[in-house]
Backbone as a chain_set.jsonl record, in Angstrom:
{"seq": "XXXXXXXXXXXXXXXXXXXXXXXXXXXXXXXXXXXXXXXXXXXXXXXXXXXXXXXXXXXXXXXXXXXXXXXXXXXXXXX", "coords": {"N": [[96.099, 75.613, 54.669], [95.434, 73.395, 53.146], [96.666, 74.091, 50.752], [99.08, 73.521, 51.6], [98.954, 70.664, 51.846], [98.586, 69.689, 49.641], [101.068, 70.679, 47.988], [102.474, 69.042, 49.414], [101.955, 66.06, 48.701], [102.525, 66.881, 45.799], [105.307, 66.997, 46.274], [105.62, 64.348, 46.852], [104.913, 63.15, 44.763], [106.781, 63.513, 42.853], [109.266, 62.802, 43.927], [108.393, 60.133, 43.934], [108.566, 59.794, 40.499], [111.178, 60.401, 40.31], [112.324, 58.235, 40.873], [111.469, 56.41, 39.413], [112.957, 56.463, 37.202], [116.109, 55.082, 37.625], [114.727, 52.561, 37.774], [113.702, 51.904, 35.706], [115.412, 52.106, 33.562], [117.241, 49.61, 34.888], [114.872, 47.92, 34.732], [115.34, 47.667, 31.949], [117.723, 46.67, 31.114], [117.864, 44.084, 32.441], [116.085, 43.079, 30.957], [117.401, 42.981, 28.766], [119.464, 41.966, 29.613], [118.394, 39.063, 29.707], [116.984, 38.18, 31.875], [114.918, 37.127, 33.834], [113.708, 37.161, 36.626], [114.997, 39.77, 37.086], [113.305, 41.644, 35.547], [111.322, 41.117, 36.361], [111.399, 42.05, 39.0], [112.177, 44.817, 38.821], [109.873, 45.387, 37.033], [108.053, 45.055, 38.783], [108.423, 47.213, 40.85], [108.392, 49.74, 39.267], [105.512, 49.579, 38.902], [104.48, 49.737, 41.134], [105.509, 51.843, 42.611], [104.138, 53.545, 40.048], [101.772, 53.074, 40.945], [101.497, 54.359, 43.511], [102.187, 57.471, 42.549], [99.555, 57.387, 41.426], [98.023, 57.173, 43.324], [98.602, 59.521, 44.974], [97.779, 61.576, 43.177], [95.191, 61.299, 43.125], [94.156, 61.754, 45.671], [95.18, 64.743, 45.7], [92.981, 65.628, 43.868], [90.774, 65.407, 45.477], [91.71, 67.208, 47.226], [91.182, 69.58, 45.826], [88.796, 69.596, 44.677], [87.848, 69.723, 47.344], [88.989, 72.427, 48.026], [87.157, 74.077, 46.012], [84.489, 73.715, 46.567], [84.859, 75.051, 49.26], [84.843, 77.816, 47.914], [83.021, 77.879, 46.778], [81.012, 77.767, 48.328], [81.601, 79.564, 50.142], [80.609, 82.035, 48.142], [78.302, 81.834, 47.823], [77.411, 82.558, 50.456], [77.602, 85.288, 50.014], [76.094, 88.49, 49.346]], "CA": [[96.363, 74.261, 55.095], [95.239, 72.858, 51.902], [97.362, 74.186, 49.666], [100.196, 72.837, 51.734], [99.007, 69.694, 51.853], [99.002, 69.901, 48.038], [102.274, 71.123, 47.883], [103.233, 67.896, 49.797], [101.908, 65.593, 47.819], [103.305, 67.213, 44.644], [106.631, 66.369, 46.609], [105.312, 62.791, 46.907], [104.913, 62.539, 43.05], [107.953, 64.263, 41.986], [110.22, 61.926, 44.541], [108.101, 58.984, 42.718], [108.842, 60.299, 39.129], [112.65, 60.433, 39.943], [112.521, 56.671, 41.187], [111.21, 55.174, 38.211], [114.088, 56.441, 35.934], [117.006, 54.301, 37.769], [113.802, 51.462, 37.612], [113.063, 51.769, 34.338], [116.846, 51.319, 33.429], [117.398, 48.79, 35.862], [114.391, 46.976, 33.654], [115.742, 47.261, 30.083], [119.501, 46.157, 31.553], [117.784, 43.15, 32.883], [115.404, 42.649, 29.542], [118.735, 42.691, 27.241], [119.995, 40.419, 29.681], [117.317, 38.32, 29.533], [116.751, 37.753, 33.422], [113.433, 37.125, 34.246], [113.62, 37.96, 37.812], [115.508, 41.33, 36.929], [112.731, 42.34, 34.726], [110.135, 41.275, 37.432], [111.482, 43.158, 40.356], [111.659, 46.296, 37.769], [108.316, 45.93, 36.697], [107.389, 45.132, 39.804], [108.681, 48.561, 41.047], [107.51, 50.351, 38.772], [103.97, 49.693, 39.11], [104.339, 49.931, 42.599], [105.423, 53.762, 42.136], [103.125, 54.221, 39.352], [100.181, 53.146, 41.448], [101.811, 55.741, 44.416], [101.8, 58.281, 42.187], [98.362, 57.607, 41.091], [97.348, 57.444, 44.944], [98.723, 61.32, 45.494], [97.224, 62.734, 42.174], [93.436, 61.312, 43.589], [93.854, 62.564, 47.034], [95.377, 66.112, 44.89], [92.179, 65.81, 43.287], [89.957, 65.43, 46.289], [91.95, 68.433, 48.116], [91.314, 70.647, 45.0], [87.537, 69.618, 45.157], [87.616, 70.175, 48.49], [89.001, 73.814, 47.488], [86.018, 74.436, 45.137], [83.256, 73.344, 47.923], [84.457, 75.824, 50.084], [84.645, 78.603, 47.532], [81.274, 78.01, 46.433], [80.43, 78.01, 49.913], [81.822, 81.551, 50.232], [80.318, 82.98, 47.068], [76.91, 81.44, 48.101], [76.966, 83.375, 51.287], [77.672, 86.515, 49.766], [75.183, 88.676, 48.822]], "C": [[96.192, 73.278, 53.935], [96.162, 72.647, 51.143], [99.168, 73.556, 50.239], [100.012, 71.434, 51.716], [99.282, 68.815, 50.279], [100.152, 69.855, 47.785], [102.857, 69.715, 48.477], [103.157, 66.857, 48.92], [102.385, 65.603, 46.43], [104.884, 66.497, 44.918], [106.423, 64.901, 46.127], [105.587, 62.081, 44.906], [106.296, 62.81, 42.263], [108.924, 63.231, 42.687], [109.8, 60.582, 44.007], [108.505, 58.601, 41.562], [110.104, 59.843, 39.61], [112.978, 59.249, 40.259], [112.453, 56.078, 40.203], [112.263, 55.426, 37.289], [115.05, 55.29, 36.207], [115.44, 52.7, 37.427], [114.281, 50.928, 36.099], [114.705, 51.309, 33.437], [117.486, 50.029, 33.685], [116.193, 47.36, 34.992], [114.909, 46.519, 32.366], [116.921, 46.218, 30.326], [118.663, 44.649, 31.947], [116.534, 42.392, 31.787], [116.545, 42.129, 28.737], [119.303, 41.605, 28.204], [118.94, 39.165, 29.682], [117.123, 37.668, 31.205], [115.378, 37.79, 33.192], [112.906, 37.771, 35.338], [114.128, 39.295, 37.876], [114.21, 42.042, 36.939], [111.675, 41.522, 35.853], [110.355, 41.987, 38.696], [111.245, 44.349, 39.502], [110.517, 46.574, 37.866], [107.367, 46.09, 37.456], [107.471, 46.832, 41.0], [108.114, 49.785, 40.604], [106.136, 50.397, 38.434], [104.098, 49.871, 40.526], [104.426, 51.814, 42.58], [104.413, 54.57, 41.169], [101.111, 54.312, 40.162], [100.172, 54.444, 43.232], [101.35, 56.798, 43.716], [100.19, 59.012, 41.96], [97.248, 57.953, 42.427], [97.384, 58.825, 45.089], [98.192, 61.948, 44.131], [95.535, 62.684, 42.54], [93.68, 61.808, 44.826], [94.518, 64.724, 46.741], [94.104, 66.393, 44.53], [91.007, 66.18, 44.733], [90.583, 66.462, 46.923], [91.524, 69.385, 47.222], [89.848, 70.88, 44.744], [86.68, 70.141, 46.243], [87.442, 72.12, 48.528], [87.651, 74.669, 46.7], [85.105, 74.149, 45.963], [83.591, 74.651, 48.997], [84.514, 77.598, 49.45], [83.246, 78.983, 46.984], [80.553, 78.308, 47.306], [80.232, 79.33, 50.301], [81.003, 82.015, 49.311], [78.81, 83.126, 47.65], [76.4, 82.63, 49.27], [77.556, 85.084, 50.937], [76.354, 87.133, 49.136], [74.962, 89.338, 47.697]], "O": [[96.955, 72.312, 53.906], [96.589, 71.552, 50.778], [100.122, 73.272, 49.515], [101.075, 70.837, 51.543], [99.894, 67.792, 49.971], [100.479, 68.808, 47.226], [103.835, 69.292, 47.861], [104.179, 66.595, 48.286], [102.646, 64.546, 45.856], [105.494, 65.75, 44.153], [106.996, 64.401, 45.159], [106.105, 61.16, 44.275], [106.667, 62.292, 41.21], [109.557, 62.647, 41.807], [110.697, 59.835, 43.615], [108.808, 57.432, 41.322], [110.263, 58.656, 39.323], [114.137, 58.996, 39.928], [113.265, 55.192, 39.937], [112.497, 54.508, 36.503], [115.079, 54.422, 35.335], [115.765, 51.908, 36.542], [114.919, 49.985, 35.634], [114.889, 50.258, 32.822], [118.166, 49.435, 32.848], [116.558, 46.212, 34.739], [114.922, 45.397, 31.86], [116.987, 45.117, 29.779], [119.354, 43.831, 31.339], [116.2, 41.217, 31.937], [116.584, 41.04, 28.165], [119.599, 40.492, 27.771], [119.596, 38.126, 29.599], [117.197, 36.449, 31.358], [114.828, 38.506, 32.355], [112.019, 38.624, 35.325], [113.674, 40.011, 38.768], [113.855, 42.807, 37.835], [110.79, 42.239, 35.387], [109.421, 42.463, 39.341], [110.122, 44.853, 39.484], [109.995, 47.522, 38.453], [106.324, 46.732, 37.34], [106.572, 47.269, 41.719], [107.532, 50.644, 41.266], [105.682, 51.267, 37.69], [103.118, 50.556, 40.821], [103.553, 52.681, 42.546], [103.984, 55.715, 41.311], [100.067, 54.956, 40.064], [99.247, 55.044, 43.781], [100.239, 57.237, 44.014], [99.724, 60.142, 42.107], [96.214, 58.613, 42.518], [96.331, 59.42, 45.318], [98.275, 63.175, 44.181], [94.754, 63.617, 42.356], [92.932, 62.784, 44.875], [94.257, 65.668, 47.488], [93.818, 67.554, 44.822], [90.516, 67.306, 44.814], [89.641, 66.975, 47.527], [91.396, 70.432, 47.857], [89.454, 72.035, 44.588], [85.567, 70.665, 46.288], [86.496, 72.849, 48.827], [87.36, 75.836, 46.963], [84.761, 75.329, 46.02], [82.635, 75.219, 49.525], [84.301, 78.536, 50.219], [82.642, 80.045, 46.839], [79.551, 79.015, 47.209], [79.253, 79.995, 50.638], [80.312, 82.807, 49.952], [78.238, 84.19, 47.888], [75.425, 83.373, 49.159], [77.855, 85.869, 51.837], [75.596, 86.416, 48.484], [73.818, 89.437, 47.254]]}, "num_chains": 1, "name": "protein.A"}
């Protein structure tokens, strides 16, 4: 159950990742034109996705913690 939930999240980051490319384009194009508001929705996008991403790599982290708590758990009760 874990490791799928993992596995989801990985989705989560990888469907993140492929957002910010048209972004990140979508910024420069509106840098060279010199828009202001271009290049603030952009940037504004892309921190928005970057701080997603960063959301599913700490709850990755806390499932993978989680993982290690209950292997220790096991080992512990072995004899």
């Amino acid at each position: 159950m874990v490791k799928t939930q993992i596995k989801a999240k990985q989705t989560a980051i990888r469907t993140s990742k492929a957002s910010m490319s048209p972004n990140w384009s979508a910024f420069k194009l509106a840098a060279k034109k010199e828009d202001p508001s271009g290049v603030l929705s952009s940037l504004s996008s892309l921190l928005s996705l970057s701080r997603q991403i960063i959301e599913e790599k700490q709850k990755i982290l806390k499932l993978e913690n989680r993982i290690s708590d209950i292997i220790a758990a096991a080992k512990a009760q072995i004899p």
